[in-house]
Backbone as numpy.savetxt, mean C-alpha at the origin, in Angstrom:
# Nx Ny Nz CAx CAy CAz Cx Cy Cz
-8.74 -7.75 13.63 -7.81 -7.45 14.69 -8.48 -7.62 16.04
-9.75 -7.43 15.85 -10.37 -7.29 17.44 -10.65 -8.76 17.86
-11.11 -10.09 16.96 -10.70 -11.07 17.00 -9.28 -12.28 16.95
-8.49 -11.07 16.97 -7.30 -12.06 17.22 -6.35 -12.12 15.93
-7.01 -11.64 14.52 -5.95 -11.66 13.59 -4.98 -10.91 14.04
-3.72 -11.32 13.49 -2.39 -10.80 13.75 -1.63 -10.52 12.22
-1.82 -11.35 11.69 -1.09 -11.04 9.98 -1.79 -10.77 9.26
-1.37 -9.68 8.28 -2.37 -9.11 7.06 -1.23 -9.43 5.74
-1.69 -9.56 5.16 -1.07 -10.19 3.56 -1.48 -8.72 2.72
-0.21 -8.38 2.13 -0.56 -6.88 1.20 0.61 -6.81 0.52
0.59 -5.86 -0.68 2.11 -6.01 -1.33 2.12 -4.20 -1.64
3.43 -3.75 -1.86 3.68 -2.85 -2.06 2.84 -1.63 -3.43
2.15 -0.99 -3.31 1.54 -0.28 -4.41 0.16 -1.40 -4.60
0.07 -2.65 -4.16 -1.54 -3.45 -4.63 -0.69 -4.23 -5.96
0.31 -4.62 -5.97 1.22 -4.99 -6.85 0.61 -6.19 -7.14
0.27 -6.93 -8.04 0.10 -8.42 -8.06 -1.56 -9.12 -8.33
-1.70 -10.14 -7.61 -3.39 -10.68 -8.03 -3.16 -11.78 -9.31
-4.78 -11.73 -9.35 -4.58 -13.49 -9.61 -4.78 -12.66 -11.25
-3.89 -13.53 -12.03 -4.33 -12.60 -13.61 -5.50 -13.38 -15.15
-5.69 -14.28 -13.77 -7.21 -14.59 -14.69 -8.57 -14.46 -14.06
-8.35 -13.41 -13.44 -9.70 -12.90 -12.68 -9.48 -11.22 -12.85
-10.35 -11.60 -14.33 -10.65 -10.35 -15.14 -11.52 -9.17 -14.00
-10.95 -7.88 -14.56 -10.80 -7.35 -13.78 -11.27 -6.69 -12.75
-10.00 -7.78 -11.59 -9.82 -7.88 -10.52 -8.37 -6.81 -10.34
-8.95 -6.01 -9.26 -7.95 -4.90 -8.81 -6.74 -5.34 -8.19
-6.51 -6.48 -8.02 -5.02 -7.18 -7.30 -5.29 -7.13 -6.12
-3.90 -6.87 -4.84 -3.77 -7.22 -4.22 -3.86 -5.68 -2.85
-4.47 -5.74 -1.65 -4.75 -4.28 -0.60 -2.98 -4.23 -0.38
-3.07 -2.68 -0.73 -1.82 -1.58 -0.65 -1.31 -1.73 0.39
-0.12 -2.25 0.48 0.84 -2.44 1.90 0.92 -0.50 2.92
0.81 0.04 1.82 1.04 1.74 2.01 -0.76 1.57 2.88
-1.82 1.21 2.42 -2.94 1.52 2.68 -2.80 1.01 4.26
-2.65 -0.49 4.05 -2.98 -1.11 5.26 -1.78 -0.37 6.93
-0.73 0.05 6.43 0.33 0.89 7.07 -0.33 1.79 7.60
-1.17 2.74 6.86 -1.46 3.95 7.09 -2.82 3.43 8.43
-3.40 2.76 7.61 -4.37 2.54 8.85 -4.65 2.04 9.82
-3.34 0.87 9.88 -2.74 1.04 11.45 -2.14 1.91 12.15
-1.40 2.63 11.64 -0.75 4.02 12.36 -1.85 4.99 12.54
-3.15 5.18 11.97 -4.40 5.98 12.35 -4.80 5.27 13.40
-4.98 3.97 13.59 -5.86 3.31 15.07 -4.39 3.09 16.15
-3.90 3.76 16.12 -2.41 3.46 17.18 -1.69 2.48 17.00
-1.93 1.75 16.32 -1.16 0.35 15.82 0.33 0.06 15.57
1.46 -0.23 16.50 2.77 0.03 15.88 2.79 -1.56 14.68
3.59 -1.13 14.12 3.70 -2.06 12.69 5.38 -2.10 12.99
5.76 -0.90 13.37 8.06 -1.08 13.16 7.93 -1.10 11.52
6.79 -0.67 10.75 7.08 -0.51 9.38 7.50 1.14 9.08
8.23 1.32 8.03 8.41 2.83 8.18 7.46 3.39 6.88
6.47 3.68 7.34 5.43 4.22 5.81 6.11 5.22 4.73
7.07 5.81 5.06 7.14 6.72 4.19 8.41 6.30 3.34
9.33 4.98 3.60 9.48 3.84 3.13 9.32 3.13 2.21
8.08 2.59 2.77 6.93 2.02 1.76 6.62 3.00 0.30
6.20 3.64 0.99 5.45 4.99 -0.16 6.65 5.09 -1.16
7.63 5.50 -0.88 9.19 5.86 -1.41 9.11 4.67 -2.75
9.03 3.23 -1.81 8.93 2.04 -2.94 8.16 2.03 -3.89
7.09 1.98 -3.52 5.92 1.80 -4.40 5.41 2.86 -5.41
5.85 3.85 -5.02 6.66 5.14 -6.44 7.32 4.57 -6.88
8.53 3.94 -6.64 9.36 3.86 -7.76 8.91 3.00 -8.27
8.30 1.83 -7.38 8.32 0.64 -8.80 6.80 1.08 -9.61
6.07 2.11 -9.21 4.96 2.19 -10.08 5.78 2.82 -11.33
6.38 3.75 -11.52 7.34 4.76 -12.03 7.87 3.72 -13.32
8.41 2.76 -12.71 9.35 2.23 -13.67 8.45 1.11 -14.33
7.02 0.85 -13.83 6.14 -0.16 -14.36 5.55 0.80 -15.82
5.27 2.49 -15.28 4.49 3.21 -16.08 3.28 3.19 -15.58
2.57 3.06 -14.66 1.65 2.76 -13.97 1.40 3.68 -12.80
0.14 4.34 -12.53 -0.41 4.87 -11.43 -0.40 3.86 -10.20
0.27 4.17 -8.97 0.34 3.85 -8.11 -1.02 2.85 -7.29
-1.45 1.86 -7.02 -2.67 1.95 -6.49 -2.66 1.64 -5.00
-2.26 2.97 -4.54 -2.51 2.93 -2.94 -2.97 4.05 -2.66
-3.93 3.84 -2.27 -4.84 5.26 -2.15 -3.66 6.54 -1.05
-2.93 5.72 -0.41 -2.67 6.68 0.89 -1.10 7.00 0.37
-0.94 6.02 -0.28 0.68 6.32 -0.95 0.11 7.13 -1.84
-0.50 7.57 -2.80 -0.36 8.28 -3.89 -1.14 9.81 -3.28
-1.54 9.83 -2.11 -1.82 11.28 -1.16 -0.65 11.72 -0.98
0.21 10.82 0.01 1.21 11.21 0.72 2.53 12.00 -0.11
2.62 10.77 -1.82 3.23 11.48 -2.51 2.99 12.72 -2.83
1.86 13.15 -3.50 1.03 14.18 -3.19 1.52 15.16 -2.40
0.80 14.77 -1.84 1.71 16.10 -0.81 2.74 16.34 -0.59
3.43 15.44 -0.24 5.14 15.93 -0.36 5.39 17.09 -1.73
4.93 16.52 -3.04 4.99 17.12 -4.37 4.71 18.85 -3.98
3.71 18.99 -3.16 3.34 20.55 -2.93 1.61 20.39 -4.04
């Protein structure tokens, strides 16, 4: 960012990746990369809690632990 990138490539929950590159953790958490622009002041116009909302459900209905470190806090906490 401090050089000029402007687009980051990420999918909801780390959803995806290449599936013959044994294991390889997929793809950086759209929830992750969200969160840590909204920590360095960064507007995105993304709504994180949105995101998070998604990437529960589709982990949910995959059967699968979420892999976004900041989505599966946030759920978290909401939970109590």
């Amino acid at each position: 960012m401090e050089v000029g990138v402007a687009i980051f490539h990420s999918s909801v929950s780390g959803l995806g990746g290449c599936p013959y590159a044994k294991g390889a953790t997929g793809n950086v958490a759209t929830e992750d990369v969200v969160y840590l622009m909204n920590g360095l002041g960064i507007e995105t116009g993304i709504d994180l809690d949105a995101v998070v909302d998604a990437g529960q459900f589709i982990s949910q209905q995959l059967g699968r632990k979420g892999a976004s470190r900041a989505g599966n806090a946030i759920a978290a906490k909401r939970a109590g």
